[in-house]
Backbone bond lengths (Angstrom), bond angles and torsions (degrees), N, CA, C in turn:
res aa  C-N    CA-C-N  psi(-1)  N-CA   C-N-CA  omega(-1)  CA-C   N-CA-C  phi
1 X - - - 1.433 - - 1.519 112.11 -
2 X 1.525 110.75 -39.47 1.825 104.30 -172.50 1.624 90.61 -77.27
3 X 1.469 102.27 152.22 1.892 119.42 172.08 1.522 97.92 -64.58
4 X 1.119 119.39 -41.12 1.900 98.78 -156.94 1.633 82.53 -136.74
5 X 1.014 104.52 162.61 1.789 131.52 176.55 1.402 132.00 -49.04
6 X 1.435 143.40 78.22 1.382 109.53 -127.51 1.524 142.28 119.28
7 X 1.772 108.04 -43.91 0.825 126.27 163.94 1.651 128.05 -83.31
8 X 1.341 126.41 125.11 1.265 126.72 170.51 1.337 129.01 -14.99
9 X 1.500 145.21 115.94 1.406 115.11 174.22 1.452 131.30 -100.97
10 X 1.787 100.96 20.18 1.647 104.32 -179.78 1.494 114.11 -100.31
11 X 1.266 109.12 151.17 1.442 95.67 -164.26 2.161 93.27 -119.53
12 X 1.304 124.76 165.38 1.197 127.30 161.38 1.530 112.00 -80.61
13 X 1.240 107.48 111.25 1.665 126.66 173.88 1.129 114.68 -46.99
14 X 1.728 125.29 3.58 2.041 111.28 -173.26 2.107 71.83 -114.25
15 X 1.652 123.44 0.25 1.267 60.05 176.90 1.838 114.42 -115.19
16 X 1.115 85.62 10.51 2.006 96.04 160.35 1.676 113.08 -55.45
17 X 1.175 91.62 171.51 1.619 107.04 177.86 1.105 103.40 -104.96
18 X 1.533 104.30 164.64 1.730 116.83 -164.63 2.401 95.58 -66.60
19 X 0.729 81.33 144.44 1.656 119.43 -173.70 1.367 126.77 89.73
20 X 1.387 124.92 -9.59 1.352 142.95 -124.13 1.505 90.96 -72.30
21 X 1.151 150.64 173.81 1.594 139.59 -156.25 2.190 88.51 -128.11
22 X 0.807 142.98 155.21 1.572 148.31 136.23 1.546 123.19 -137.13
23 X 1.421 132.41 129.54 0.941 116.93 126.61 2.094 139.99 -11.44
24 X 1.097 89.74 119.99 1.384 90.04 -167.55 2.021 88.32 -128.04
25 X 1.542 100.43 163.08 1.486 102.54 178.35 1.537 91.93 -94.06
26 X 1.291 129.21 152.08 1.568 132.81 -168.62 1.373 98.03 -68.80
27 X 1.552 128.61 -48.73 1.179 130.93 -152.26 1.866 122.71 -90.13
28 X 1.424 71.80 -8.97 2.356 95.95 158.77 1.703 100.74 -10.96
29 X 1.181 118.59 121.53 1.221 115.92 163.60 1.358 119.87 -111.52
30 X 1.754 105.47 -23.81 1.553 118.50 173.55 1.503 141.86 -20.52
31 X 1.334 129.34 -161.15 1.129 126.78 135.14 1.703 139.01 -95.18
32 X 1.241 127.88 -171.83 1.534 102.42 149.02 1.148 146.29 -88.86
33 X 1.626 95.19 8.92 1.495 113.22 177.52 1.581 114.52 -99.20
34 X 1.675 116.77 5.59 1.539 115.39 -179.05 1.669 115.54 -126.47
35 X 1.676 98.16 5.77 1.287 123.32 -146.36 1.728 97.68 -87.12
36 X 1.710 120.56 111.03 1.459 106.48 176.55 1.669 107.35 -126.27
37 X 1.090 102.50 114.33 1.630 128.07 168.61 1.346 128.87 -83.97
38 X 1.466 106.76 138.69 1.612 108.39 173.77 1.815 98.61 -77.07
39 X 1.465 112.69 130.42 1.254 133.75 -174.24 1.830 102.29 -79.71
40 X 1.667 117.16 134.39 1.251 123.60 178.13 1.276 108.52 -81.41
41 X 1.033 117.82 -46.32 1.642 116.74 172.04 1.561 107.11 -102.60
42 X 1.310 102.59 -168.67 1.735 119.83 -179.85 1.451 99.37 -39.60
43 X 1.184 97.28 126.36 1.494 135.59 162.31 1.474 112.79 -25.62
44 X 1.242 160.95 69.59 1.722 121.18 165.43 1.921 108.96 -98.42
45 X 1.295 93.86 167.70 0.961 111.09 -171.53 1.655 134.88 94.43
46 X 1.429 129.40 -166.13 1.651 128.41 -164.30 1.798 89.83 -88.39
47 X 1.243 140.43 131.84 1.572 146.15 168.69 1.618 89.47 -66.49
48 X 1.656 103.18 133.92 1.403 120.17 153.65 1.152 126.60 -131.51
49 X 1.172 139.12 -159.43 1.062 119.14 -146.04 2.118 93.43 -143.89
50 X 1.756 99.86 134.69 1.729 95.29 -150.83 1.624 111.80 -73.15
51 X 1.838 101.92 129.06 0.846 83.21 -154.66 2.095 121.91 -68.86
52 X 1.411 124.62 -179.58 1.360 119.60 170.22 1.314 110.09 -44.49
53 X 1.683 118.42 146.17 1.445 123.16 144.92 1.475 116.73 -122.31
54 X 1.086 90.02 -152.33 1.678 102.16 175.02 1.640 100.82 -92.30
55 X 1.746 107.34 142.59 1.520 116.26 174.50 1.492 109.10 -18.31
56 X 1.665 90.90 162.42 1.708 106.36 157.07 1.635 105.34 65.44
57 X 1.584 127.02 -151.12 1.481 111.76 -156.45 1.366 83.91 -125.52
58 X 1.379 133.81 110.38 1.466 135.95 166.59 1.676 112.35 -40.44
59 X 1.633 126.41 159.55 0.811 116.34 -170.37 1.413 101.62 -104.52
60 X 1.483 143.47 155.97 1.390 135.52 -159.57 1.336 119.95 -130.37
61 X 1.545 113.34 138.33 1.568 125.40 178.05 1.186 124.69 -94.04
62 X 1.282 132.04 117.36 1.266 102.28 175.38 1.986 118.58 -85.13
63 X 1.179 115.52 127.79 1.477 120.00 172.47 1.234 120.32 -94.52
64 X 1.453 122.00 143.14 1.193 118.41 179.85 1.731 113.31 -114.00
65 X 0.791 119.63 93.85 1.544 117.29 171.97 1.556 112.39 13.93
66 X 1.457 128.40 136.92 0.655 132.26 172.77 1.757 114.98 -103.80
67 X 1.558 133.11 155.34 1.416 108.82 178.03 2.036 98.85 -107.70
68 X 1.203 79.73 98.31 1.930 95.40 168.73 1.147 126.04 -34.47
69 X 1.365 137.84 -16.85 1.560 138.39 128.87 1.130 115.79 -33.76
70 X 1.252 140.72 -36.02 1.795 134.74 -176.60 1.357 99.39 -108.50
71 X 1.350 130.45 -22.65 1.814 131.31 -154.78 1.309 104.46 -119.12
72 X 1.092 131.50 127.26 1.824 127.53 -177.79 1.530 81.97 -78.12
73 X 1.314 113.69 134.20 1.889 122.85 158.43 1.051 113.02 -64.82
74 X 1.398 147.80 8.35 1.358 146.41 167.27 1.628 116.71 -133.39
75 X 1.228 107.66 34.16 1.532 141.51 154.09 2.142 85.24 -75.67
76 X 1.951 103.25 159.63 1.337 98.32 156.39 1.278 128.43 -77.98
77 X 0.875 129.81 140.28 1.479 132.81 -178.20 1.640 107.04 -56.85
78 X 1.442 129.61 -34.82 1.240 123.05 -155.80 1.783 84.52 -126.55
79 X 0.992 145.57 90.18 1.536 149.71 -170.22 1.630 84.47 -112.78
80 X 1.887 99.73 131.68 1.592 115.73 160.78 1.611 108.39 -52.30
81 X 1.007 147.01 138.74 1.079 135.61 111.23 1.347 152.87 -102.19
């Protein structure tokens, strides 16, 4: 997933485009404006680095971008429904 060797492979989810697919950790409490996911397809955006969780292998969501014209970005990113 990272472009070069070395490099981070999580990217920040505001800066994809609306559908863009990520890995998310299930237990995300964030917003969608702090929210950084490993990307399913091509990469966009600055590489960071993933953030900490809790021990052992978190269990995973996939999120799909939301388009921030209809969604306040500081709504939760991972809302029950």
């Amino acid at each position: 997933m990272a472009d070069k060797p070395g490099k981070p492979p999580a990217r920040r989810i505001m800066d994809g485009k609306v559908g863009d697919r990520f890995y998310v950790a299930e237990g995300y409490k964030g917003n969608h404006e702090n929210a950084i996911g490993l990307p399913l397809n091509e990469p966009r955006g600055k590489a960071v680095p993933i953030p900490p969780g809790a021990p052992g292998t978190p269990n995973l969501a996939i999120y799909e971008r939301k388009d921030f014209r209809k969604v306040d970005k500081k709504e939760p990113a991972l809302k029950k429904e």
